[in-house]
TORKOL-4160 file (C-alpha; in steps of 0.2 Angstrom, whole numbers, padded with zeros to 4 digits, m for minus):
62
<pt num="1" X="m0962" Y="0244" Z="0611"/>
<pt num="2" X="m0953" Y="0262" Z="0609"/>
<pt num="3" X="m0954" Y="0272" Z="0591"/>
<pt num="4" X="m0936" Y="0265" Z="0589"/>
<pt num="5" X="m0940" Y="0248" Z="0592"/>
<pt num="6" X="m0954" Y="0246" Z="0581"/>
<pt num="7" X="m0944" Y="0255" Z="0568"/>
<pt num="8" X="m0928" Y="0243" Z="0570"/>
<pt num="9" X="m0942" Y="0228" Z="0570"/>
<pt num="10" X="m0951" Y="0233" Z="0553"/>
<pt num="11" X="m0936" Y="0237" Z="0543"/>
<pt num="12" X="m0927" Y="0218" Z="0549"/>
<pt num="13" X="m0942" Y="0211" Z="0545"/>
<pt num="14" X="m0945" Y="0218" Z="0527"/>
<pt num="15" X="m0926" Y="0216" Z="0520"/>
<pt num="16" X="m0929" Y="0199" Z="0530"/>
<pt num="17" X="m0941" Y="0196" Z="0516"/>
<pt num="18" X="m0929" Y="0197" Z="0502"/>
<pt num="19" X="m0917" Y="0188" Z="0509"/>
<pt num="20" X="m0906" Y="0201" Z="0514"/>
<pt num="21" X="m0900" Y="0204" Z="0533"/>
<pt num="22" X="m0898" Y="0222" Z="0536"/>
<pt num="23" X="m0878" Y="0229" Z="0541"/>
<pt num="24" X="m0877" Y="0240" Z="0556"/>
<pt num="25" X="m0874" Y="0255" Z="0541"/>
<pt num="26" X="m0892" Y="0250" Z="0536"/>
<pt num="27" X="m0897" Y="0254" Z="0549"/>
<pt num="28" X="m0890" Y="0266" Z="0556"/>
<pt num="29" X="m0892" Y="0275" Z="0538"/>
<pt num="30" X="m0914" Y="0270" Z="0540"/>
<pt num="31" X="m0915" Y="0277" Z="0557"/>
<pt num="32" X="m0903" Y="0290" Z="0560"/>
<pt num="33" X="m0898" Y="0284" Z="0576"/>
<pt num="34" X="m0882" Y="0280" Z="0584"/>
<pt num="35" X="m0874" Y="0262" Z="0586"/>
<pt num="36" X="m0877" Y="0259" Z="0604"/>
<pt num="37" X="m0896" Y="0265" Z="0604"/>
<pt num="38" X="m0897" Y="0254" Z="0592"/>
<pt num="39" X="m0889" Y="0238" Z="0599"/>
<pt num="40" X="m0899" Y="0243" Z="0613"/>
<pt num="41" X="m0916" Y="0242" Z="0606"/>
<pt num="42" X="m0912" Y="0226" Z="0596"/>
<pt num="43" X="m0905" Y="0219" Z="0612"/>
<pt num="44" X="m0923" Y="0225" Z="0620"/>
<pt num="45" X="m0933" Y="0215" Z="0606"/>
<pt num="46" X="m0922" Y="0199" Z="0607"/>
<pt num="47" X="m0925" Y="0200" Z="0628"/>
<pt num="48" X="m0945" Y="0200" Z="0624"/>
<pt num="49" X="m0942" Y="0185" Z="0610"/>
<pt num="50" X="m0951" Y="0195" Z="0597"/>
<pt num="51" X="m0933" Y="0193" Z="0587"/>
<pt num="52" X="m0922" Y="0179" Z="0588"/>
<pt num="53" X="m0905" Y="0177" Z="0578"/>
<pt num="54" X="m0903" Y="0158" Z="0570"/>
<pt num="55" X="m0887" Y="0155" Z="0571"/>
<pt num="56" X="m0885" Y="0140" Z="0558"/>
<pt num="57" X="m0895" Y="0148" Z="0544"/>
<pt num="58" X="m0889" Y="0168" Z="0549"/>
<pt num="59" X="m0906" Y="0175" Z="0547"/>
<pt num="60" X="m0917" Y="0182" Z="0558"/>
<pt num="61" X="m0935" Y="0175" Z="0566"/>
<pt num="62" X="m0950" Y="0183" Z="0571"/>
């Protein structure tokens, strides 16, 4: 897992805890990255199942 990666998968996982999904300005705001690096590193974690987007209840799972 790259610095990026980790960092994505810590910050959805703790405003995942309060009920809150992150916007793509969170994000980018939290790590200072672009879009694309970061669509790319979520996409990475999704491709290894250590996130998973639920459709019906729009909230991630780890």
């Amino acid at each position: 897992m790259t610095d990026l990666e980790r960092k994505l998968y810590r910050i959805i996982y703790n405003m995942n805890r309060f009920r809150k999904n992150p916007t793509m300005n969170d994000l980018k705001r939290k790590t200072g990255m672009d879009e694309v690096s970061i669509r790319k590193a979520v996409k990475n974690l999704m491709s290894r199942k250590e996130l998973e987007w639920n459709k019906e209840k729009k909230e991630w799972r780890f």
